[in-house]
C-alpha positions as CSV (number, residue, x, y, z in Angstrom):
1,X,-29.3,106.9,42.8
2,X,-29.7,103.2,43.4
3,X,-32.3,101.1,41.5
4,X,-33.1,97.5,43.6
5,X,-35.2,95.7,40.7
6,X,-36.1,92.1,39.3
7,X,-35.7,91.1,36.0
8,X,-38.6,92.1,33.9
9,X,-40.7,92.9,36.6
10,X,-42.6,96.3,37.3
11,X,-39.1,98.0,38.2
12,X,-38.6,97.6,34.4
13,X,-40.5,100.9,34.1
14,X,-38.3,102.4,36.2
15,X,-35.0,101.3,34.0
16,X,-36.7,102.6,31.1
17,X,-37.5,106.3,32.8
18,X,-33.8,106.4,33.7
19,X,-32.6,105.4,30.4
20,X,-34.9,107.8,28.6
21,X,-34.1,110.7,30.9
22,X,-30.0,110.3,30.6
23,X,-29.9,109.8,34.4
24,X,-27.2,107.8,35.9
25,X,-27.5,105.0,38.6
26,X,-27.0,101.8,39.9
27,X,-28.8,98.8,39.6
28,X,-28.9,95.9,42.3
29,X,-30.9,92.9,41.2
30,X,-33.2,91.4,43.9
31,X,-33.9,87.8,44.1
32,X,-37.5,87.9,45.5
33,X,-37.9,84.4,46.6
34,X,-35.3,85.0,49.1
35,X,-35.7,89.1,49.6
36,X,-31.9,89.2,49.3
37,X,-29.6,90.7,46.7
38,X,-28.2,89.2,44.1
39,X,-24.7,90.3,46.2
40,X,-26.3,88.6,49.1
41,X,-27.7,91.6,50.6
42,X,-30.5,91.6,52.7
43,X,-33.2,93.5,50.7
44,X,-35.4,93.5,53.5
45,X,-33.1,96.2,55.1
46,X,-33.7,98.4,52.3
47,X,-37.6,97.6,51.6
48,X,-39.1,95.8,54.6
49,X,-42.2,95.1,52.4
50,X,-39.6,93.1,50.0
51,X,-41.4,94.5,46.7
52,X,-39.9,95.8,43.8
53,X,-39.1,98.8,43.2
54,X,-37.0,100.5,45.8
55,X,-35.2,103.9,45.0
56,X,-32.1,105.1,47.1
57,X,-31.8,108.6,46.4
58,X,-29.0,111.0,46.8
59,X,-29.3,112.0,49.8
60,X,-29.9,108.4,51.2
61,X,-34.0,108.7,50.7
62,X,-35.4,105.4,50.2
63,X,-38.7,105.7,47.8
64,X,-40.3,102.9,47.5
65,X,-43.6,102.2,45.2
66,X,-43.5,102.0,41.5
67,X,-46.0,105.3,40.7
68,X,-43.9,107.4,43.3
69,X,-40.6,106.6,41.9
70,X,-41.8,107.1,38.0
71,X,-42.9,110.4,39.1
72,X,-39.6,111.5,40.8
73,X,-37.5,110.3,38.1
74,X,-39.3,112.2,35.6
75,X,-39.4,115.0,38.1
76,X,-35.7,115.0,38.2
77,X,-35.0,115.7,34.8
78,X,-38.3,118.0,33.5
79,X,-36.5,118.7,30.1
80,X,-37.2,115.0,29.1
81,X,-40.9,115.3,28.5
82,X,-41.3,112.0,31.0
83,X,-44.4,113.9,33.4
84,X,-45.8,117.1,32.6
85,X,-44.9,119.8,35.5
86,X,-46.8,120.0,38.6
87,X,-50.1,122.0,38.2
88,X,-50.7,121.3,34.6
89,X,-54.0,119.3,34.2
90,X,-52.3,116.8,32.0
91,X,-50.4,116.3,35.2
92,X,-53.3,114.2,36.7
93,X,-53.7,112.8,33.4
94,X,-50.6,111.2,33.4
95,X,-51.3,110.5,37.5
96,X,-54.5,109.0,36.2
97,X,-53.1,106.7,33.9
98,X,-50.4,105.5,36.5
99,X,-52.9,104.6,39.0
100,X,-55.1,102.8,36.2
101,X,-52.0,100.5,35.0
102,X,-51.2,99.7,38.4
103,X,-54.4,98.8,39.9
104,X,-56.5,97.9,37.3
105,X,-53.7,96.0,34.6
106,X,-50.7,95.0,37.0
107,X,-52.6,93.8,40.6
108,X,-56.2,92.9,39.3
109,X,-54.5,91.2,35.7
110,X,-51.3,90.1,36.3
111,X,-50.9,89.9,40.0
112,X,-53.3,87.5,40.2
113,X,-52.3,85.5,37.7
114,X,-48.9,85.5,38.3
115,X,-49.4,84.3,41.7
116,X,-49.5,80.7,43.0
117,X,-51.6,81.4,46.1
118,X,-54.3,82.8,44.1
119,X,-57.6,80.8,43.8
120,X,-58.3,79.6,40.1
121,X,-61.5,80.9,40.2
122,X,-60.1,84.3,40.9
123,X,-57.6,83.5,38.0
124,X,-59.8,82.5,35.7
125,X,-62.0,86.0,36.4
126,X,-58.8,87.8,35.9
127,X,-58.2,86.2,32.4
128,X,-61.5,86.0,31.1
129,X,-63.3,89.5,32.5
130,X,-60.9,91.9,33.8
131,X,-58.4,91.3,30.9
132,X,-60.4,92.1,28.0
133,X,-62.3,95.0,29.3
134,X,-58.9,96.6,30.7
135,X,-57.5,95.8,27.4
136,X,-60.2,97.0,25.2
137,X,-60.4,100.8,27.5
138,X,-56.6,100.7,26.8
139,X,-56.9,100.0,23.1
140,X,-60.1,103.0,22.7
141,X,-57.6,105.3,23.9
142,X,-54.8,104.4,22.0
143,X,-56.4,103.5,19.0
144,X,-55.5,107.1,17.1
145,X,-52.6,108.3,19.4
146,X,-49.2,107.2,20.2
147,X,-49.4,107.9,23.6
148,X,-51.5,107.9,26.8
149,X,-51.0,112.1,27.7
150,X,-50.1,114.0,25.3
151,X,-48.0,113.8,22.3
152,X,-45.0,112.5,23.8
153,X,-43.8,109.5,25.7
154,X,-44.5,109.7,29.6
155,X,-43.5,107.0,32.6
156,X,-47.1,105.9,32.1
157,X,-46.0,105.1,28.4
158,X,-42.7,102.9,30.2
159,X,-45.2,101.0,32.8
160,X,-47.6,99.9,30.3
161,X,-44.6,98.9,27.9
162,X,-43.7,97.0,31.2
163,X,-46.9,95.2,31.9
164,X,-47.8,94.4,28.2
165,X,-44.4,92.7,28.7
166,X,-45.9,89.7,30.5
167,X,-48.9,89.2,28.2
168,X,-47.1,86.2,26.7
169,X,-45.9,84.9,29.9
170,X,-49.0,85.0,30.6
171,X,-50.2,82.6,28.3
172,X,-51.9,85.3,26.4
173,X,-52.0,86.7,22.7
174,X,-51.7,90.0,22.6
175,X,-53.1,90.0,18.9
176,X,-56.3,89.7,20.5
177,X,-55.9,93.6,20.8
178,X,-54.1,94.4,17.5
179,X,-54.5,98.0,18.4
180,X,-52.3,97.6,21.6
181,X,-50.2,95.0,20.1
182,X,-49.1,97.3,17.2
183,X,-48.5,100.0,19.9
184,X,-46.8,97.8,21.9
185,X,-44.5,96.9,18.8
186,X,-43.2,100.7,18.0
187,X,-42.8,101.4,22.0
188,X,-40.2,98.9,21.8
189,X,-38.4,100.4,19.0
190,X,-37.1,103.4,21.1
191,X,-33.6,102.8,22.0
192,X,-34.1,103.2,25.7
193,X,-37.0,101.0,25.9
194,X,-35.4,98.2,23.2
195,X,-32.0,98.6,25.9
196,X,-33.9,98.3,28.9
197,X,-35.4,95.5,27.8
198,X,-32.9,93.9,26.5
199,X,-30.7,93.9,29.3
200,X,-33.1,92.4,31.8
201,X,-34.1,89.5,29.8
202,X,-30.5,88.7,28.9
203,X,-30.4,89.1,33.1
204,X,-33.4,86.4,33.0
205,X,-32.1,84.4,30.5
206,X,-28.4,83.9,32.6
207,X,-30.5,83.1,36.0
């Protein structure tokens, strides 16, 4: 497998599902202000909507989408404990929680304040309403278990290590939530997450 991600972007998830899982690949760092790689590749070629993540598989499959890819990673090694099994309910739990982080947290939240083109009125929305209510439903449901399905960590678990990530980028304080900044805290700990992590913001320090 091939891994096309940015520095501490959304793809980070994805690092941290491989790590956690023991699966091998390769990683090609895109540089998304020029959809190119970092070898001078054009990324387009490989994801024509020039967003990270982008999977090759295998068999030369290109999966693109952050959800999807979570899910076939975890899918690829079951024994990991990263997605329950097709047909369990906790299954759509964990589908659930995916499509929560990356609607409700990483576009409404982050996208839009991340973005230049945004209106500041939209912005300001995004900081001052959508923020708190997002991160107070995130901190009731964390605030007596360690993780969002189950009693294990899941790829949901890696994408909301990712997007809490860019709270302080953000301009934020994540103590604000205390509940969800101690959990944030002891995700970090795990060795594939604390690796992960570590590599792409020694990657975002060097650029």
């Amino acid at each position: 497998m091939d891994l096309y991600f940015a520095p501490l972007s959304c793809s980070l998830a994805t690092r941290i599902a491989l790590y956690e899982s023991g699966q091998a690949a390769g990683f090609h760092e895109v540089l998304l202000s020029t959809k190119k790689t970092k070898a001078g590749a054009d990324y387009l070629a490989i994801n024509p909507k020039g967003q990270v993540p982008a999977l090759v598989c295998d068999d030369g499959e290109i999966l693109t989408e952050g959800v999807a890819i979570l899910q076939y990673v975890a899918d690829r090694a079951p024994a990991s404990g990263l997605a329950p099994p097709a047909g369990d309910f906790a299954r759509y739990r964990l589908q659930q929680w995916l499509n929560y982080i990356a609607s409700e947290v990483h576009k409404q939240v982050f996208y839009t304040l991340f973005n230049p083109m945004i209106p500041v009125e939209a912005k300001t929305f995004a900081r001052e309403v959508a923020l708190p209510a997002r991160f107070d439903h995130l901190s009731a449901q964390l605030k007596d278990r360690a993780y969002l399905v189950g009693d294990q960590f899941t790829v949901a678990d890696a994408y909301l290590v990712t997007a809490l990530n860019w709270v302080a980028p953000a301009g934020l304080d994540l103590k604000l939530w205390p509940v969800l900044a101690n959990w944030h805290a002891e995700q970090l700990k795990r060795p594939a997450v604390a690796r992960a992590v570590g590599e792409e913001f020694a990657l975002r320090a060097a650029a």
